[in-house]
N, C-alpha and C positions, 0 to 999 in steps of 0.2 A: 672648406668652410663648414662648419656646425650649423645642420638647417634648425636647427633649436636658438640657437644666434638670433637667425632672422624673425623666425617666428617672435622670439623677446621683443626685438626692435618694433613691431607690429605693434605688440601686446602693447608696449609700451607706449606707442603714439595714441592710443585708444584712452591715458591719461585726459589729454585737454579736453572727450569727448563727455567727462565722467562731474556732473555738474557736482556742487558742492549743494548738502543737504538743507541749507539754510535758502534756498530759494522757498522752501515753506513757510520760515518767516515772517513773509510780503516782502523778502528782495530778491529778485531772479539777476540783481548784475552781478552775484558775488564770484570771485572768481573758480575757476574749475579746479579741478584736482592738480593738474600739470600747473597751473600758475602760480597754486598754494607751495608745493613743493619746490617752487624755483625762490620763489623769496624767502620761504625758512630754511633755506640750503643758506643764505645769504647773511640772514638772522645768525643761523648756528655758528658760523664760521665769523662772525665778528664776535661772538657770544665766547666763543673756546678759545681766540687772541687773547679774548683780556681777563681767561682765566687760565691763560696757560696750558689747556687740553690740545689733544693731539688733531690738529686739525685737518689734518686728512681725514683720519676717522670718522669723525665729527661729520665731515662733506657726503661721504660713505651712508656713513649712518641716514642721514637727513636724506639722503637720495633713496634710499628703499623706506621710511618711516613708514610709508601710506599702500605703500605696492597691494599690499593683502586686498586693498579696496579696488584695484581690480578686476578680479572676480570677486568679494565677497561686499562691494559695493562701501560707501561712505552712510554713515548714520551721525544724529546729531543728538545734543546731549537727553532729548525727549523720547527720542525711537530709539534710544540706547535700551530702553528700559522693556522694550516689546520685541526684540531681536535678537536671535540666536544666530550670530558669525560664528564662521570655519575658520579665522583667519590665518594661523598657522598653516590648516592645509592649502589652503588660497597660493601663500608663499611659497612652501615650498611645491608646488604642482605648477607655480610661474616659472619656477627658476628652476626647476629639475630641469637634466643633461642640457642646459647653458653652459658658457665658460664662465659665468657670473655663478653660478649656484652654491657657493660660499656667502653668497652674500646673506642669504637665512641667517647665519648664525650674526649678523649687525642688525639684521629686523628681530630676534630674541633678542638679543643682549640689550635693546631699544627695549623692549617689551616689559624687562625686568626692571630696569632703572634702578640700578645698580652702582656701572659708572658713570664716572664724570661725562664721560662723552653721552652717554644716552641720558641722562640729566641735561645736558645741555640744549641736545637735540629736542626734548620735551617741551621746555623753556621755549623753545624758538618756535615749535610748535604750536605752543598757545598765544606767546605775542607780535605769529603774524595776525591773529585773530582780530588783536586791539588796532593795528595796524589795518586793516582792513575795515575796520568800526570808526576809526578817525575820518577813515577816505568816505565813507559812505553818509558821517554827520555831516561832512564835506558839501556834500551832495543832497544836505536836507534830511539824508534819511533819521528815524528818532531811534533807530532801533540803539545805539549806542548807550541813550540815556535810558531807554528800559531794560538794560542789561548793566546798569553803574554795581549795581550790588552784587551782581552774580560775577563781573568780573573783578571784583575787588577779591572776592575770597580767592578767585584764581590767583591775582597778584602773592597772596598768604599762600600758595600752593608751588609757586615758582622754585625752584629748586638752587641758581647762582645768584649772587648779588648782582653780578653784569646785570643779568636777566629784569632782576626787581628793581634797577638801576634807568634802563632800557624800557623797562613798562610805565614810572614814575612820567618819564622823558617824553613817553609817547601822548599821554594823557595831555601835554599841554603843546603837541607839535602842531603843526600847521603842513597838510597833505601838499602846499603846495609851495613850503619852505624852496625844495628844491629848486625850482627852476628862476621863482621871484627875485630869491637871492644870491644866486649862485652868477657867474660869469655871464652877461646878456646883452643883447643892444642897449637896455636902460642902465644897468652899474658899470657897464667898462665901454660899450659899444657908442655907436653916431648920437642914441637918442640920450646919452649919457648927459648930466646939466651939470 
């Protein structure tokens, strides 16, 4: 076994430790690095179905998207601007002598947005964000409606039609469409009328 393997697997559980920069905000529930990356794996991959992209890749892709932040840490769109990341070297000094370390050239080939797949990956990118903004107006929070304008240019930035399809869609969901209306004791179950 490749003790750079396990080292990885390590590196990699240190994700869900890696909070997400918008707890500056005023919201510390937003989710962590590891749980952003698990729903835009999920995003992208319904995203590249219904555009035809290669969806392995895609899955690929969306699984190393954030890796750099790692070691080079997560910033948000305001510390973007007083921050100098390594982030390539971040990556590859993750993934050097892994049996993953191919995987750099899907966190470039993301980086350039180029292809279709890292176009999509992008996309999924920023509307787990909205997705994340519904759940938390959900929850009272305002920050959604002080960000209408700033996420609408992101909508004009989205790169597939799914994507600005998906974003429109999300703007009038309900966080908790799932479970109210789906299979339950009240529509199919005992307390069904």
């Amino acid at each position: 076994m490749n003790p750079r393997d396990i080292e990885l697997l390590y590196e990699i559980g240190t994700f869900r430790l890696i909070p997400r920069t918008w707890a500056q905000f005023l919201t510390p529930e937003f989710a962590n690095d590891a749980e952003h990356t698990l729903r835009m794996m999920w995003i992208a991959l319904l995203i590249a179905k219904r555009e035809g992209a290669d969806a392995a890749k895609v899955v690929q892709m969306a699984l190393v998207h954030d890796i750099s932040e790692l070691r080079a840490g997560d910033v948000h769109y305001l510390s973007r601007m007083y921050t100098e990341r390594h982030e390539a070297r971040a990556v590859t000094d993750t993934l050097q002598g892994t049996s993953l370390q191919e995987l750099a050239a899907l966190w470039e080939e993301y980086q350039q947005r180029q292809s279709v797949e890292a176009k999509i990956v992008k996309d999924a990118d920023m509307l787990d964000v909205d997705l994340e903004l519904q759940e938390q107006h959900a929850k009272g929070n305002a920050l959604r409606d002080s960000w209408k304008e700033i996420r609408e240019r992101v909508r004009e930035k989205l790169f597939t039609q799914s994507a600005k399809e998906m974003w429109d869609a999300i703007k009038s969901s309900d966080p908790h469409g799932w479970h109210t209306h789906g299979r339950n004791r009240y529509t199919a179950g005992d307390w069904k009328r």
